[in-house]
C-alpha positions in Angstrom: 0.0 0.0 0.0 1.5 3.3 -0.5 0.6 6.5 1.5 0.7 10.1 0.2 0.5 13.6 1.6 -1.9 16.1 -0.4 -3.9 14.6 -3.3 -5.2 11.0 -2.7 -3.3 8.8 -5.5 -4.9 6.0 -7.4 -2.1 3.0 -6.6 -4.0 -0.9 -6.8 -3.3 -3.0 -3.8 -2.5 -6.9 -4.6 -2.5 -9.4 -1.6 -3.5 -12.8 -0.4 -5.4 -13.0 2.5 -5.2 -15.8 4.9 -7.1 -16.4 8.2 -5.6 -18.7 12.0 -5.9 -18.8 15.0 -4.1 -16.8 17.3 -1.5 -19.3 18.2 -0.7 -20.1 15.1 0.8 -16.4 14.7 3.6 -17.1 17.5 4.2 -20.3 15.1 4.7 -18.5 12.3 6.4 -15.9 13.0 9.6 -18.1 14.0 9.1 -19.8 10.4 12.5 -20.0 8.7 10.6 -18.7 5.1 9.8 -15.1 7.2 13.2 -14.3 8.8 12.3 -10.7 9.2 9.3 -11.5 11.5 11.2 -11.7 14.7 12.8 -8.6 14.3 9.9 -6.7 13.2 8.2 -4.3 16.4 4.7 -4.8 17.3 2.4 -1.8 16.4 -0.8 -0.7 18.3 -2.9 -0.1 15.0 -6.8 1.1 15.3 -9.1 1.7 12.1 -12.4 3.2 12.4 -14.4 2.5 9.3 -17.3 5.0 8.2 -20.7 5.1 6.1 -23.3 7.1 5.6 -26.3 6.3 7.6 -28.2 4.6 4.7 -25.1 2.7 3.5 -24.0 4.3 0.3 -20.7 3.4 0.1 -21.4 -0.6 1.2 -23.7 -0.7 -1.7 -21.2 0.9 -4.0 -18.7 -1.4 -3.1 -16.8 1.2 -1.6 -15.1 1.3 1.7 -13.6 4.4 3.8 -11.7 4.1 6.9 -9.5 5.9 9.1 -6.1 4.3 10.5 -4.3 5.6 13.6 -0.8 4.2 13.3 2.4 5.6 15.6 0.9 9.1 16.0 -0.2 9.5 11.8 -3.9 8.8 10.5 -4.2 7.4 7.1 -7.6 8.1 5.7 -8.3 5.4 3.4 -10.8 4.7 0.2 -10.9 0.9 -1.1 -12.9 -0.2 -4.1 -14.4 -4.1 -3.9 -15.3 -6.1 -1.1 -16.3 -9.3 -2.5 -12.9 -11.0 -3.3 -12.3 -14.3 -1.8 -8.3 -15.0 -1.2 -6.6 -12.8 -3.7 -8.1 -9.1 -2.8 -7.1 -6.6 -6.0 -8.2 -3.6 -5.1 -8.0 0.0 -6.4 -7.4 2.1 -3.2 -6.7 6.0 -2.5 -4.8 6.7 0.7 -4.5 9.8 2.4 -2.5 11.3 5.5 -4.9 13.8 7.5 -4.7 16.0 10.5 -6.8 14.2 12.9 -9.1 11.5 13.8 -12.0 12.1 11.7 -12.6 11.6 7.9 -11.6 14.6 6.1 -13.8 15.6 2.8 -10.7 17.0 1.0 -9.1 13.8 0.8 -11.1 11.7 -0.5 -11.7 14.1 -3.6 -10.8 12.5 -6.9 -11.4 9.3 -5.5 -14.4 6.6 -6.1 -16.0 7.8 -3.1 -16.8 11.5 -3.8 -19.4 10.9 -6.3 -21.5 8.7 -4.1 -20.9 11.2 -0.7 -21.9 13.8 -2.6 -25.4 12.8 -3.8 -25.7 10.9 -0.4 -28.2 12.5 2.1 -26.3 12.8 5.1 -22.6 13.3 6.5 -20.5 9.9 7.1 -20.7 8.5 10.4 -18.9 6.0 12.4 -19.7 2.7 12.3 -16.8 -0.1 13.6 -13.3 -0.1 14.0 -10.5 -2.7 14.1 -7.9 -3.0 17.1 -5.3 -4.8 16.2 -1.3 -5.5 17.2 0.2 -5.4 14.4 3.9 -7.4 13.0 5.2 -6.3 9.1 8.1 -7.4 7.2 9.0 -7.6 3.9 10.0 -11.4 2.5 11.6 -12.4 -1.2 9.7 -15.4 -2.6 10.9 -16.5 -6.3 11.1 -13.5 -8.3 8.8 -11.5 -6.0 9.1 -8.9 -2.8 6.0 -9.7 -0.6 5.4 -7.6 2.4 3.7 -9.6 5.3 1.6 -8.7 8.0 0.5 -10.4 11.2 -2.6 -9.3 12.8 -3.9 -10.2 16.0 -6.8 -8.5 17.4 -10.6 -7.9 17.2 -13.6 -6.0 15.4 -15.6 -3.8 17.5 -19.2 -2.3 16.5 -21.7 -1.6 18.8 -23.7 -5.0 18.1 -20.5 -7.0 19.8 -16.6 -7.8 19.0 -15.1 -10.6 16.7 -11.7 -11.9 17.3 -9.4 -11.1 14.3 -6.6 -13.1 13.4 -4.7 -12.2 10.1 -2.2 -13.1 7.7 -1.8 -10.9 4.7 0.7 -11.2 1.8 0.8 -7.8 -0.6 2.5 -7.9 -3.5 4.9 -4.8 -3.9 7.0 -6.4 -6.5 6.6 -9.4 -9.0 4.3 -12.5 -10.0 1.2 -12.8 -7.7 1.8 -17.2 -8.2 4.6 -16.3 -5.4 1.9 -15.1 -3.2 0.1 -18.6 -3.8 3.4 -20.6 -3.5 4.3 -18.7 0.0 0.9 -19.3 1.5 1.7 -23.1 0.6 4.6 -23.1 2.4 3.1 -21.7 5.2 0.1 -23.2 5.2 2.6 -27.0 5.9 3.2 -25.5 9.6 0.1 -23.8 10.4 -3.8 -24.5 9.3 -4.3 -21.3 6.8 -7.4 -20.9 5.2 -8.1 -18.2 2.2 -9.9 -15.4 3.6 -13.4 -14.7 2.1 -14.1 -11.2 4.5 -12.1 -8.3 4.5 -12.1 -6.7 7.5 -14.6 -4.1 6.7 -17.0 -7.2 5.2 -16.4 -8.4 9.1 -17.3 -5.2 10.8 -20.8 -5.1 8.7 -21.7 -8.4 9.0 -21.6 -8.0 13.2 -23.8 -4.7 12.8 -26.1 -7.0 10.8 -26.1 -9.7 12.7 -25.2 -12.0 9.3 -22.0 -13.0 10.9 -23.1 -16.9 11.5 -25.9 -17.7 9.2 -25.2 -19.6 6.0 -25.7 -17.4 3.0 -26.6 -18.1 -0.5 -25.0 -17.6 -3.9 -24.4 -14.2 -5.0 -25.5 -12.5 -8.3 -21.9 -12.5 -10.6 -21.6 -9.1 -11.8 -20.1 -9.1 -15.5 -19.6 -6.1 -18.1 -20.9 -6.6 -21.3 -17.9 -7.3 -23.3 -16.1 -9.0 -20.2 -13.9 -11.8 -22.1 -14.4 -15.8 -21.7 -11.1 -15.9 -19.1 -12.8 -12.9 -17.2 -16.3 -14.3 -17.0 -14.4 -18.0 -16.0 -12.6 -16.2 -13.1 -14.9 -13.9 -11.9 -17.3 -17.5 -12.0 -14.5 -19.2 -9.9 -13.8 -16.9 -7.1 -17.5 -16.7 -6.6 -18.0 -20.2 -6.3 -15.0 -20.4 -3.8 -16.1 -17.1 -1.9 -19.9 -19.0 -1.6 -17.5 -22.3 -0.5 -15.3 -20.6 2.2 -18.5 -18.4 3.7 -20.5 -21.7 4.4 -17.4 -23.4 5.4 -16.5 -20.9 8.4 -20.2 -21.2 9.5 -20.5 -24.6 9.5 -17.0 -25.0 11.5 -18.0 -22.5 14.1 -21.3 -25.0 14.4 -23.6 -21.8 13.0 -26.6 -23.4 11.0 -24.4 -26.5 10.7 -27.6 -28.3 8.1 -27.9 -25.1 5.7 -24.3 -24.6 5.8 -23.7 -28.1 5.1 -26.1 -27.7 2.2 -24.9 -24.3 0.7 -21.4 -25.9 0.5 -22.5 -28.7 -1.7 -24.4 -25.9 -3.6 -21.4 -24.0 -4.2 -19.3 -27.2 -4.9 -21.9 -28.5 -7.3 -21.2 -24.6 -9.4 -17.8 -25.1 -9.2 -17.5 -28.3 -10.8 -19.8 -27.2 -13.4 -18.2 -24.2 -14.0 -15.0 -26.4 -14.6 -17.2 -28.7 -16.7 -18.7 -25.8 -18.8 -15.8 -23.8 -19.6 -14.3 -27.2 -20.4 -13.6 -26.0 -24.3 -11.8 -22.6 -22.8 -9.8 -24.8 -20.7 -8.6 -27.7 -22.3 -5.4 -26.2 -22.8 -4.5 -26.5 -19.2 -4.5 -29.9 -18.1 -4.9 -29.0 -14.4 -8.5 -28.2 -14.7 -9.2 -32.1 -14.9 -7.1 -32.9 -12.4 -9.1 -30.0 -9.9 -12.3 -31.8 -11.1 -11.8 -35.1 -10.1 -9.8 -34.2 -6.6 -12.4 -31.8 -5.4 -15.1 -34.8 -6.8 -13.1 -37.1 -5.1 -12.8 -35.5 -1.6 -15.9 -33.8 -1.4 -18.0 -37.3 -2.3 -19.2 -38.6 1.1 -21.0 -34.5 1.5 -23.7 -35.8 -0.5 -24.2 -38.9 2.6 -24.5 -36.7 5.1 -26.9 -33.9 3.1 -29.2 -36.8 2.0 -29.9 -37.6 5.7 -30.8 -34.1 6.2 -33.3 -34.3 4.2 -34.2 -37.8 5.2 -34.4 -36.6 8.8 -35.9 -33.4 8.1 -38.5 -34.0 5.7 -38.9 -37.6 4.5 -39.3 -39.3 8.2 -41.9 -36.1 9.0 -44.1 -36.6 6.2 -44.0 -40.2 6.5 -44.4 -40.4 10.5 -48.0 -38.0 9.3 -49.0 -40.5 6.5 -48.4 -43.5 9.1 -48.8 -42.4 12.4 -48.9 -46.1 13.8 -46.0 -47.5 12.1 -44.1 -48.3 15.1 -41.0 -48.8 12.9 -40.3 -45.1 12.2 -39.1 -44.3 15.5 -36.3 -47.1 15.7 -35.6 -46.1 11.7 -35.4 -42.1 13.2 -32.8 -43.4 15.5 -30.7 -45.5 13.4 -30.6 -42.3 10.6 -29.7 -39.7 13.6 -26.6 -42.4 14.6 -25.7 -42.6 10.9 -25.9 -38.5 10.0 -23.4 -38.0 13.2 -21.4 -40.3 11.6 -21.4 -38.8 8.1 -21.0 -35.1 10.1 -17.7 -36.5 11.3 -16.5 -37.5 8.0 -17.3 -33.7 6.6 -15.5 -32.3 9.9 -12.8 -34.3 9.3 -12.3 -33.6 5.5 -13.0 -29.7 6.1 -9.8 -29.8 9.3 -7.8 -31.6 7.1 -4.5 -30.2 5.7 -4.9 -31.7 2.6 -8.4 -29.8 2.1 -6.8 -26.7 2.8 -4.0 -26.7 0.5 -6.5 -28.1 -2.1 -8.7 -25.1 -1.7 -5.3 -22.5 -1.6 -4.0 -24.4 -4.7 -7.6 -24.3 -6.5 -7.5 -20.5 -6.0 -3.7 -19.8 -6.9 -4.7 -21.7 -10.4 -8.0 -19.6 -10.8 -6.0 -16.3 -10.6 -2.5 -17.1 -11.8 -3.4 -20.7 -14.2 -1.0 -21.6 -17.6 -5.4 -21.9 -18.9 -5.5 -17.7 -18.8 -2.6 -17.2 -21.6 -4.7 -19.7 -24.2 -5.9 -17.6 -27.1 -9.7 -19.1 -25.9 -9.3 -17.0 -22.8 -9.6 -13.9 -24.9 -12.7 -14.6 -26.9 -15.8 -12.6 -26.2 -17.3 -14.2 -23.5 -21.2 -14.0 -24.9 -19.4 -16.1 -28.1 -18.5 -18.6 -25.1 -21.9 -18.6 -23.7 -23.9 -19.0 -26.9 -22.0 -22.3 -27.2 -21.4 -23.3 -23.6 -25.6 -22.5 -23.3 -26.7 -23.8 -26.9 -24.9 -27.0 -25.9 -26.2 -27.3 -22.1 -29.8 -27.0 -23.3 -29.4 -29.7 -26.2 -27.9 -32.1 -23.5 -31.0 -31.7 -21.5 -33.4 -31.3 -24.4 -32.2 -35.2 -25.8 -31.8 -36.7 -22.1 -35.3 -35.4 -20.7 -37.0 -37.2 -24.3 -39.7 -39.4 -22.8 -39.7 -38.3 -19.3 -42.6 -39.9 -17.5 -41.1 -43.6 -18.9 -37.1 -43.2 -17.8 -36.0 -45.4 -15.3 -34.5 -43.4 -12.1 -31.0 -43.5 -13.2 -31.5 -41.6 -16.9 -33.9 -38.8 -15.5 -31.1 -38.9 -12.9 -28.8 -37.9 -16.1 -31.6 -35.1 -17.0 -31.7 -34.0 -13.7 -28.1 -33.2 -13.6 -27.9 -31.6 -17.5 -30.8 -29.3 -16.3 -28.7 -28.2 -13.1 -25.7 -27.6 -15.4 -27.8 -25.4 -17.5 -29.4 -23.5 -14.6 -25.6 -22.4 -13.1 -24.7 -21.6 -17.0 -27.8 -19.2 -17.5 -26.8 -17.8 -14.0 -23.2 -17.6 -14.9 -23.6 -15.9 -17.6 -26.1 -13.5 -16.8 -24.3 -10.8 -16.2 -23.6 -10.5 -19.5 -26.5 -9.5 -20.7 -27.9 -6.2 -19.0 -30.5 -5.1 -22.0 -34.7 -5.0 -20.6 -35.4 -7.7 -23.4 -32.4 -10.1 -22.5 -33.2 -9.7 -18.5 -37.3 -10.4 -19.2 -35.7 -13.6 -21.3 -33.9 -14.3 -18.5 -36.6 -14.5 -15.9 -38.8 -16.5 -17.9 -36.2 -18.9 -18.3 -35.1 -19.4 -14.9 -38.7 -20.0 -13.6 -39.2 -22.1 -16.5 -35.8 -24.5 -15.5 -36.7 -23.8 -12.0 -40.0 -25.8 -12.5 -38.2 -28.1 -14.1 -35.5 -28.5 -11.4 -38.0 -28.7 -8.5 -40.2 -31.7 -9.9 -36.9 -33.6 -11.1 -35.5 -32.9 -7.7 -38.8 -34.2 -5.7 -38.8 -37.0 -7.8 -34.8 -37.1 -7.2 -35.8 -37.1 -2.9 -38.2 -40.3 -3.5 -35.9 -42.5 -5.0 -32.6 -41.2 -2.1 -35.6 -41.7 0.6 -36.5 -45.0 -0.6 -32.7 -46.3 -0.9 -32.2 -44.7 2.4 -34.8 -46.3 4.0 -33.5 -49.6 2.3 -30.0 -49.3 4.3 -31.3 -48.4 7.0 -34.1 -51.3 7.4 -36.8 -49.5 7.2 -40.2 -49.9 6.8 -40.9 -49.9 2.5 -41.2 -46.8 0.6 -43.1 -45.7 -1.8 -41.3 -46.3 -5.9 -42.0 -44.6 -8.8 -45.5 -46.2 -9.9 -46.6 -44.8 -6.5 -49.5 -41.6 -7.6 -47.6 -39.3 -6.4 -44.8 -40.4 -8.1 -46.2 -40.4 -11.5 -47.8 -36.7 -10.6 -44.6 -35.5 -10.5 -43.2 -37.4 -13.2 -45.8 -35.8 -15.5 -45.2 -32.0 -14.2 -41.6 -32.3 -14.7 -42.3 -33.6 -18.3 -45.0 -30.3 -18.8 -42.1 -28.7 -17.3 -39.6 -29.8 -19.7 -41.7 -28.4 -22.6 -42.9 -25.3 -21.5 -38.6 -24.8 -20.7 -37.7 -25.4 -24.3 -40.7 -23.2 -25.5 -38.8 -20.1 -23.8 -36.7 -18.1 -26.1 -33.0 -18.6 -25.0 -31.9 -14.7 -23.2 -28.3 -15.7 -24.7 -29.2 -15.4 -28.9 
């Protein structure tokens, strides 16, 4: 980060952010890769971050702050909040006389467009109280300066312990910054960081801080190219990932969480699946594909009894409330979901899960696939074909619905999921009224669609469930209700491919 007197400057700051526990901060600072970390002085730094009172600069993306540091403030404008690992940021520092934000300075800067059609002055909002340990490292080619953070965020709804590890980029290749945290992360259990700071500070005025949270609209530009569209695709799929993650280790929501970070593993896979033709000059991308299948498979054990538990033994204890079965069958699912929630612990603590994840992200941002000539392309030419292609799969796998056995409607199933996170992958893309009214008649259409194949999809895991389990019998597919849902998803199927595509 640089810091100027005067005029705010318009520098970019590059840096990997990792989060630990506080222990693992006295670890690493007597690693041999950081010699400079036991000579470096501890410093007493406080930022106090400000908004207006309706949140302008939150929902411009915009953060400004005020650091108190050895006797200097540094008034500070950032650009983005939503990065996951790798924050690239456009950022306008500032030294000021005092305390408070100071209008002057953040002239010329992202910020005074939105101040100045806001309502009402900034105020503060939260600040961050951290001791603070920096020191520059060489790693390859590249100078990285590191910093150690240890402290907390405090906002009038409560305090959040803070425990940092960023890596900013001052000089060379940002694939060091990847190949440092790598290192590091063999000693201590580093995890990317998917909050800034300031993300942090809002989310405890909110009261978000522990709930599970759903996919976020991908914002695109028009004539964003394939490689942009793939990336900015990837780090929100791992942001979604890492969010559910941290809530479901600190046992907040632990079902929903569970089930948002199947969701956002199902997108990434298809992402990797759908780009496929951009990337099949890189053959990493397979190998990501298969590992994160691979370690990632027994999730799907563990969400099935969620649903087993929390809707399929319900409905069926109310269709057969003297089957004296169910309650031994309720007991022998609850003793087999603690098991399969020990195996997703286990996978999510393990090192080999975290350097996955790290590795996963250091390829999204620094990958041999980005220099391929198909990374340049126009991304809407990627989409017509990546889209055209998805809803041909599904239109010749869904022919003859109400007669395929459960494993090909299976096969549907999973081609109209693929094209549901392609149409919302690629949405961005298209901003015109036309295109967006194509849009939402599409993804109610293939929501439809989804929601009957998926029903149908809970009947057959119920039944197999109940199977292993020794249950009593379940219902198959000739049951009625069965065979109504088999015929919506077929109506379904054809109203979908009725709908103009949003993409021609």
């Amino acid at each position: 980060m640089s810091e100027s007197r005067g005029k705010a400057e318009e520098p970019r700051e590059v840096e990997l952010k990792l989060v630990c526990a506080g222990p693992d901060l006295t670890v690493l600072a007597a690693h041999p890769l950081l010699p400079g970390a036991a000579e470096a002085e501890r410093a007493h730094v406080v930022s106090t971050y400000y908004d207006t009172p309706t949140r302008d600069l939150q929902a411009a993306g915009l953060t400004l702050r005020v650091r108190a540091k050895g006797g200097r403030y540094i008034q500070t404008v950032k650009a983005g909040t939503g990065d996951v690992g790798l924050f690239d940021r456009a950022e306008w520092e500032t030294e000021i006389s005092g305390e408070t934000p100071d209008p002057a300075a953040w002239a010329g800067t992202a910020a005074e467009a939105v101040l100045r059609e806001a309502d009402a002055p900034v105020q503060r909002l939260f600040s961050t109280v951290v001791m603070r340990r920096e020191f520059p490292v060489v790693q390859g080619e590249s100078r990285i300066l590191v910093t150690l953070d240890e402290g907390r965020v405090e906002s009038p709804a409560g305090d959040a312990p803070l425990c940092e590890v960023e890596l900013e980029l001052q000089q060379g290749n940002p694939a060091d910054l990847f190949q440092l945290a790598q290192a590091l992360a063999e000693t201590v259990p580093l995890r990317l960081s998917a909050l800034s700071k300031s993300a942090i500070g809002y989310a405890l005025i909110d009261g978000s801080g522990r709930s599970a949270v759903k996919a976020e609209a991908i914002d695109l530009p028009d004539d964003a190219s394939a490689g942009t569209v793939f990336r900015q695709v990837a780090r929100a799929c791992l942001r979604h990932l890492r969010l559910n993650e941290t809530v479901f280790l600190e046992g907040g929501q632990p079902v929903e969480a569970l089930h948002q970070i199947r969701v956002s593993l199902r997108r990434l896979r298809s992402a990797l699946s759908l780009f496929a033709p951009m990337l099949e000059g890189d053959p990493r991308a397979v190998g990501f594909a298969d590992e994160i299948k691979r370690v990632t498979e027994p999730f799907g054990h563990a969400r099935n009894l969620d649903v087993f538990l929390g809707h399929t033994l319900p409905d069926l204890a109310k269709e057969r409330p003297d089957d004296a079965g169910l309650d031994g069958l309720r007991e022998r699912a609850e003793a087999e979901r603690e098991r399969a929630y020990d195996v997703v612990l286990a996978t999510l603590q393990s090192p080999q899960w975290r350097s996955l994840i790290i590795d996963f992200a250091g390829w999204v941002e620094t990958g041999a696939w980005a220099a391929q000539p198909a990374a340049a392309e126009p991304g809407r030419d990627l989409a017509a074909r990546v889209l055209d292609a998805a809803r041909g799969r599904l239109k010749k796998r869904g022919r003859g619905l109400k007669h395929l056995d459960p494993h090909t409607r299976h096969r549907a199933r999973i081609a109209a999921k693929k094209l549901r996170y392609g149409a919302e992958f690629f949405s961005g893309l298209y901003h015109k009224k036309k295109a967006r009214r194509r849009q939402e008649k599409f993804g109610d259409a293939l929501s439809d669609l989804q929601d009957h194949l998926g029903a149908l999809n809970d009947l057959e895991t119920a039944r197999s469930m109940t199977e292993s389990l020794a249950g009593p019998p379940m219902p198959g597919s000739d049951d009625p209700g069965a065979r109504d849902l088999l015929k919506a998803a077929a109506d379904a199927r054809s109203d979908l491919l009725d709908v103009k595509p949003f993409w021609r």
